[in-house]
C-alpha positions as CSV (number, residue, x, y, z in Angstrom):
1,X,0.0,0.0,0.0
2,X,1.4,3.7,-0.5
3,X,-0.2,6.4,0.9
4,X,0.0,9.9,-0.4
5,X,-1.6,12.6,1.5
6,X,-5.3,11.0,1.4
7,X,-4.8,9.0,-1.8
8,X,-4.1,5.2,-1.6
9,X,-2.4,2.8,-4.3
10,X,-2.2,-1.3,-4.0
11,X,-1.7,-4.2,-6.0
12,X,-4.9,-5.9,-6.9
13,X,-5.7,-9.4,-5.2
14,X,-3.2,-7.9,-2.1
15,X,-4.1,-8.0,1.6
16,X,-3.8,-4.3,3.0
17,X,-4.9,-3.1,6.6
18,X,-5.4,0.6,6.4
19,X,-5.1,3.0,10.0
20,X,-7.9,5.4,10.6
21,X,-7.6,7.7,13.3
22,X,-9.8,11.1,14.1
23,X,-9.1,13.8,15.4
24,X,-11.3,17.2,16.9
25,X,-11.0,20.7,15.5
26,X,-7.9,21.5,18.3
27,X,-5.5,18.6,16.8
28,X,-6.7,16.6,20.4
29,X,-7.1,12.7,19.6
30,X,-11.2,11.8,19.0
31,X,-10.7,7.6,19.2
32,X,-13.7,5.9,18.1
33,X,-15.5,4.7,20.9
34,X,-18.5,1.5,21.2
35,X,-21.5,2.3,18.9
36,X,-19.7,4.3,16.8
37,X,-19.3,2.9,12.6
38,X,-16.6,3.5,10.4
39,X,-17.7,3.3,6.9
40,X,-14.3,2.9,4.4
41,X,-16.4,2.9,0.7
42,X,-15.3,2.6,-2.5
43,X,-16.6,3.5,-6.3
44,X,-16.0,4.2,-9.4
45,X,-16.2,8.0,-9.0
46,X,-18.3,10.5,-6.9
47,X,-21.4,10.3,-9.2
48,X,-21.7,6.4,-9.2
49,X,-24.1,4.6,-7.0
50,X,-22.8,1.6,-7.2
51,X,-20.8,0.5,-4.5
52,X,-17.3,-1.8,-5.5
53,X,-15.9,-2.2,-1.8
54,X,-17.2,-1.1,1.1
55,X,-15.7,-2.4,5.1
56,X,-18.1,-1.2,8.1
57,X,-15.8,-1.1,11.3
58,X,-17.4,-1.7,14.5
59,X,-14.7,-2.8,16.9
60,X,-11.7,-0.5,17.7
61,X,-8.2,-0.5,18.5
62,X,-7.1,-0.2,22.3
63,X,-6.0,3.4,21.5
64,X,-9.3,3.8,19.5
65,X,-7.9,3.4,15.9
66,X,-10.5,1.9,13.1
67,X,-8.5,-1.0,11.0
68,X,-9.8,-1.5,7.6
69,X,-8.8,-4.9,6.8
70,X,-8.7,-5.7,3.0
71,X,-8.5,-8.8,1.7
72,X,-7.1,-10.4,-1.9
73,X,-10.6,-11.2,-2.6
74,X,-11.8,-7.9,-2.0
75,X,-9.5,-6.2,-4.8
76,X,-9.6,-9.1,-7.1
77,X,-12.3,-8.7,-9.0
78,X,-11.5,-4.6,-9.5
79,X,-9.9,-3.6,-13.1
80,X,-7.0,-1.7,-13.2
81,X,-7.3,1.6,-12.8
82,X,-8.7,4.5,-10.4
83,X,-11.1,4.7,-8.1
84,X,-12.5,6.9,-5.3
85,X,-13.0,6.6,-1.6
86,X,-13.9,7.6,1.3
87,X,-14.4,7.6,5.0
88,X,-17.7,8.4,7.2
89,X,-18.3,8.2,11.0
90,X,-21.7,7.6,12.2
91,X,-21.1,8.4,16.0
92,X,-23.1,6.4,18.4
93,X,-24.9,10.1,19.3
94,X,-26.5,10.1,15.9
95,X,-23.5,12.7,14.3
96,X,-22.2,11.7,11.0
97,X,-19.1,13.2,9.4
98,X,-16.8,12.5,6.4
99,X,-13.3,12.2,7.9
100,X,-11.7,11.3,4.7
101,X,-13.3,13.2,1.9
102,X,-13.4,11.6,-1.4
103,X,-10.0,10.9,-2.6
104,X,-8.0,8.6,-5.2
105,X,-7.8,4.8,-4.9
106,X,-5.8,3.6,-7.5
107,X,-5.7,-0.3,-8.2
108,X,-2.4,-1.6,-9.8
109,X,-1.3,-4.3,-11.7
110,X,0.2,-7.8,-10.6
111,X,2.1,-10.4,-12.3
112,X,2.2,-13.2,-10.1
113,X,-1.3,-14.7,-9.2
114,X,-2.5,-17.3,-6.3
C-alpha cells in the first residue's frame, strides 16, 4: 500500500490493513468509541451509486484506531485503474461526518497470481 496525502495505491488481489484515526477541530485525539461505525467505501467516481468495496468497522483498537482490513478477494475482481473513496463516522450520538473526503484509490497491476 502507498499512501500519499489522502490517496491510496495497491496491487490488486493484495491484503492491506489501512489505519484510521480522528481527530477534533484543536489537533486533540477523538478515538472511536463502542456504537460508533466507520464506513471505508469505494466507487468508481463521486457520481456512481454503485458500490465496489465497502468495510463497516465496529470494533476498535485499544488506542481507539479503526482497521480496515482488506482482503485479496476484495480487490480481485476490481480492473486496473482509479477509483475513489472515502471515509464516514456515524457516532453512536446520531453525528455523521466524512473524515476522509473523497479521494483517489488507484488499483495496480500484478504479475504473479494465487
Amino acid at each position: 500500500m502507498h499512501v500519499n496525502g489522502y490517496n491510496l495505491r495497491m496491487t490488486r488481489g493484495d491484503s492491506e490493513t489501512i489505519h484510521i484515526s480522528c481527530e477534533n477541530a484543536d489537533g486533540t485525539p477523538h478515538p472511536f468509541q463502542s456504537g460508533d461505525t466507520v464506513y471505508f467505501t469505494v466507487k468508481k467516481d463521486v457520481n456512481t451509486a454503485e458500490i465496489l468495496l465497502q468495510k463497516i468497522i465496529t470494533i476498535f483498537t485499544e488506542t481507539g484506531a479503526a482497521q480496515v482490513e482488506l482482503a485479496p478477494q476484495d480487490t480481485r475482481g476490481l480492473s486496473y485503474g482509479g477509483y475513489k473513496y472515502d471515509v464516514q463516522l456515524s457516532c453512536a450520538d446520531g453525528q455523521v461526518m466524512t473524515i476522509v473526503p473523497p479521494n483517489d484509490f488507484r488499483i495496480g497491476g500484478e504479475v504473479t497470481y494465487d
